[in-house]
N, C-alpha and C positions, 0 to 999 in steps of 0.2 A: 901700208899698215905694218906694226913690228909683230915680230912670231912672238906671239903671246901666246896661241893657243895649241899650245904643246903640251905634252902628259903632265911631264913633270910640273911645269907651270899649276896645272890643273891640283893638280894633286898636293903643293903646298900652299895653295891658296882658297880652295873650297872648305867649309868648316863641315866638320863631323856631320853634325845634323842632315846638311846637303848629301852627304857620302851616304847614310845611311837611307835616306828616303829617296826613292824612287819619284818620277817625274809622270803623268796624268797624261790620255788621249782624255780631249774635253768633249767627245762625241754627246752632244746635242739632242740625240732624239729621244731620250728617256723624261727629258726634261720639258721637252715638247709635249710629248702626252701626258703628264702632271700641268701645263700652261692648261690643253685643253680641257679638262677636267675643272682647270679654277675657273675658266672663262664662263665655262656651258652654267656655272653657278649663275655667275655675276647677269648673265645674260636674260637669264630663268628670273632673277628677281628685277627687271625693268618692266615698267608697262607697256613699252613698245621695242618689238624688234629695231637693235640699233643697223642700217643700212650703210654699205660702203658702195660708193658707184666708184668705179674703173676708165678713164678717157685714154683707150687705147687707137694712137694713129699709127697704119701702116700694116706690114706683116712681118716685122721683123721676127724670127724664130727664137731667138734668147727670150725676146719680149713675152713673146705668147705661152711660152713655159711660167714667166712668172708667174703673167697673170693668173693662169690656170691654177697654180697654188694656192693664190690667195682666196678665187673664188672658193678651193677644195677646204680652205680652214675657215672662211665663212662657215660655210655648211658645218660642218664638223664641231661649231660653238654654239649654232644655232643662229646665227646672224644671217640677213637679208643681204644678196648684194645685186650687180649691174653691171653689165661693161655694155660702154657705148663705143661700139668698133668704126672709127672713121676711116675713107682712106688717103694713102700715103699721099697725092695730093690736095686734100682739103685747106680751106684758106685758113689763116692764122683768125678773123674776124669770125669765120664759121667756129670755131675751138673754141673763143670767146666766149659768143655768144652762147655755147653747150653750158660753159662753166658758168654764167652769169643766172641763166635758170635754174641749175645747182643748185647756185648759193640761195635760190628764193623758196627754191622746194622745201617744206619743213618736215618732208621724209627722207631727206638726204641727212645723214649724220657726219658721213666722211666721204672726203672728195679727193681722188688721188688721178695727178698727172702721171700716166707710164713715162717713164722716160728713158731712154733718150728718144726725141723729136727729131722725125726728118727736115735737115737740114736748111730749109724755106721757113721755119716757123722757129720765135724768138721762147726759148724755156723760161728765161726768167721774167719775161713780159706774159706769160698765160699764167706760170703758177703763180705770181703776185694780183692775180684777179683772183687766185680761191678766196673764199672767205675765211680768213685765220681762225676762226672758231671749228670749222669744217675742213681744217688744213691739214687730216693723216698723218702728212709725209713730213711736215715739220718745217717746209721749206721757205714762206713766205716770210717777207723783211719783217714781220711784226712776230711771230714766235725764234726769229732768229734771233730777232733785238732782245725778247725775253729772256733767251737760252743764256745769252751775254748780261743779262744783269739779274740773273740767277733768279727770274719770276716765273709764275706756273706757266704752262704754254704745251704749245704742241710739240715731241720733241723728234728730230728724225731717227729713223728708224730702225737704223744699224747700228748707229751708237747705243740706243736705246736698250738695243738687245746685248750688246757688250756687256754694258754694265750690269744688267740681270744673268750674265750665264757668269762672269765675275761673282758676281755677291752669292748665285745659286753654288757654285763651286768653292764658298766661302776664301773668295781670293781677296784681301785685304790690298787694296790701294794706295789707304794711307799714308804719306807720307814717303812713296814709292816713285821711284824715275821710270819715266812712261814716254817712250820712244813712238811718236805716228810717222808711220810713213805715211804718207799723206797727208794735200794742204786743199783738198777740196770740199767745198760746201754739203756736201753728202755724207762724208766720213770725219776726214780729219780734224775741222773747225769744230764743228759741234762736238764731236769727241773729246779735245779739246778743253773743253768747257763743261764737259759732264766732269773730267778727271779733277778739272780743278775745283767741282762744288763738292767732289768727294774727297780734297786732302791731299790728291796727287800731286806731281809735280810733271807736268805735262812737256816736250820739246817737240815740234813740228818739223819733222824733214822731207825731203820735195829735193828731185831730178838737179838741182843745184847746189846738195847741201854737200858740204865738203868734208872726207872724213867718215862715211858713213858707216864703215864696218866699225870704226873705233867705237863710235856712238852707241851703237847694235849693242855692242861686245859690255859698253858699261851700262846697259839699262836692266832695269829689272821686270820690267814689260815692255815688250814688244807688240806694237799693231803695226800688220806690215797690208798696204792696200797698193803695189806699185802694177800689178798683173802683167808679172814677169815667169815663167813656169821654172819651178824647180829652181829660181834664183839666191836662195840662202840655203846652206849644211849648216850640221850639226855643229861644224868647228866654226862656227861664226858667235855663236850664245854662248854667253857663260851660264857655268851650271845653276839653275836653281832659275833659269828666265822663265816668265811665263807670254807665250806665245801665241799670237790672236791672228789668225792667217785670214783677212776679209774676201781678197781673190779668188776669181773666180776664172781658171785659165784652161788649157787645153793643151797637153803634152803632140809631140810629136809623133804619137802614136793616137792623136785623139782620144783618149784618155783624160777623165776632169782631174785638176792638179791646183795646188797654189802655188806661190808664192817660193813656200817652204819644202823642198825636197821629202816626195813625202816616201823615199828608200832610206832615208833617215831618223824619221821619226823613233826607233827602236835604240836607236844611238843619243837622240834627243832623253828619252826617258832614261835610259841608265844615268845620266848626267843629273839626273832632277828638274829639268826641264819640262813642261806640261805644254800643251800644243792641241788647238783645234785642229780637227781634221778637215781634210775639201775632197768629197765634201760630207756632208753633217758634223758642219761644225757651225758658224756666223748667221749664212744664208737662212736656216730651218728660224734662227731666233730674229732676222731682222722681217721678217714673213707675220713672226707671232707677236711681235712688238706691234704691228700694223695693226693687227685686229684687236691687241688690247688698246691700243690708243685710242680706236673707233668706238671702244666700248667706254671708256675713260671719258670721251664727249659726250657722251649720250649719258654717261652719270651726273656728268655737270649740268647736264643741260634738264636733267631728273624725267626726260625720256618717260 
């Protein structure tokens, strides 16, 4: 890569504006308890508590933290939930068959696979049995197909939250170069395809993209999901990037960390720079995205 990002560089090439303003921690959780607030509304005016059930297999520990969040912002809006705890090895036909009662129970509102799945059972053969109407997580070929031809649907759930803690931060997209790191069905695609129904001009980079600080260095948003700890500074962004850290990693001190050097962050903002934090940054809105989505079916479905 060429030394670009040198002072002086910086400093005849940043416009005033950038020099003068100062760069955002995008800390999340203020804007979480405003989520909760609107929900416990929307929640109060249906005729029935809308319900999330939970198909947690195994004991994985990352897993069990999740879930345990979401059950905690169920409660917290007023929603009904469920985890049905299988164990780690149950058959692939037994998970089936959970989700196929699911989909017939007409007090189930939203159906969500935990994932990741021990390794004997097929993920994209269980989640393509939820019923897409009842599909939370956004995963199944038929709201992916949607997401891709720009129809209502279920959408996932990180993305989801992106775009709301963006538009809540009034971060303007339009027409803006939008760097994912990441080319998985989880983040990057559907992301993707959010940026593009909002104006963006999206590029997908992945473990074989050639180039990548260059890339970095000329975008105007960054989403970086590679879960690599502390693997981007300050002198990678130009000033004025706005910076979307999805990872979720663990320093070498154990200590929670992203992506983005977070002994940085202080250097990132005098630059103009804004940056989610890790954590309460992503994580706290891809949690509240779930539960409005749950709540979002149960409107359509007038619950």
């Amino acid at each position: 890569m060429k030394e670009i990002q040198t002072t002086d560089y910086i400093m005849r090439h940043i416009n005033k504006e950038t020099v003068m303003n100062r760069g955002r921690i995008l800390d999340t959780r203020e804007l979480v308890k405003d989520k909760i607030e609107e929900l416990k509304i929307k929640v109060n005016k249906l005729k029935t508590k809308p319900k999330l059930v939970i198909i947690r297999v195994g004991n994985d520990f990352a897993s069990g933290k999740y879930v345990a969040n979401k059950i905690k912002r169920c409660e917290e809006v007023g929603m009904e939930s469920e985890i049905i705890h299988l164990h780690e090895n149950v058959s692939q036909s037994d998970v089936a068959h959970r989700i196929k009662v699911l989909n017939d129970n007409a007090w189930t509102t939203g159906i969500l696979l935990q994932l990741p799945l021990p390794k004997h059972l097929d993920e994209d053969y269980l989640t393509s049995l939820i019923d897409p109407k009842k599909d939370v997580d956004g995963f199944t070929y038929e709201n992916m197909g949607k997401l891709m031809l720009g129809q209502e649907g279920n959408i996932a759930c990180t993305p989801k939250g992106i775009i709301t803690m963006l538009k809540e931060n009034n971060i303007d997209v339009e027409g803006k170069d939008v760097l994912i790191i990441n080319r998985s069905n989880i983040v990057g695609k559907p992301l993707s395809m959010l940026m593009l129904q909002n104006n963006a001009t999206p590029t997908i980079a992945h473990s074989k993209t050639k180039d990548l600080m260059n890339k970095v260095w000329n975008s105007d948003i960054v989403v970086t999901a590679i879960g690599k700890s502390n693997f981007f500074k300050s002198k990678d962004f130009k000033p004025g990037t706005t910076i979307i850290d999805v990872s979720i990693n663990f320093d070498e001190n154990g200590k929670m960390c992203g992506d983005v050097c977070k002994s940085d962050y202080d250097r990132l903002i005098e630059k103009g720079c804004n940056i989610t934090p890790v954590p309460n940054g992503c994580g706290q809105l891809t949690v509240m995205s779930l539960i409005e989505q749950t709540i979002e079916i149960a409107e359509r479905n007038n619950i």
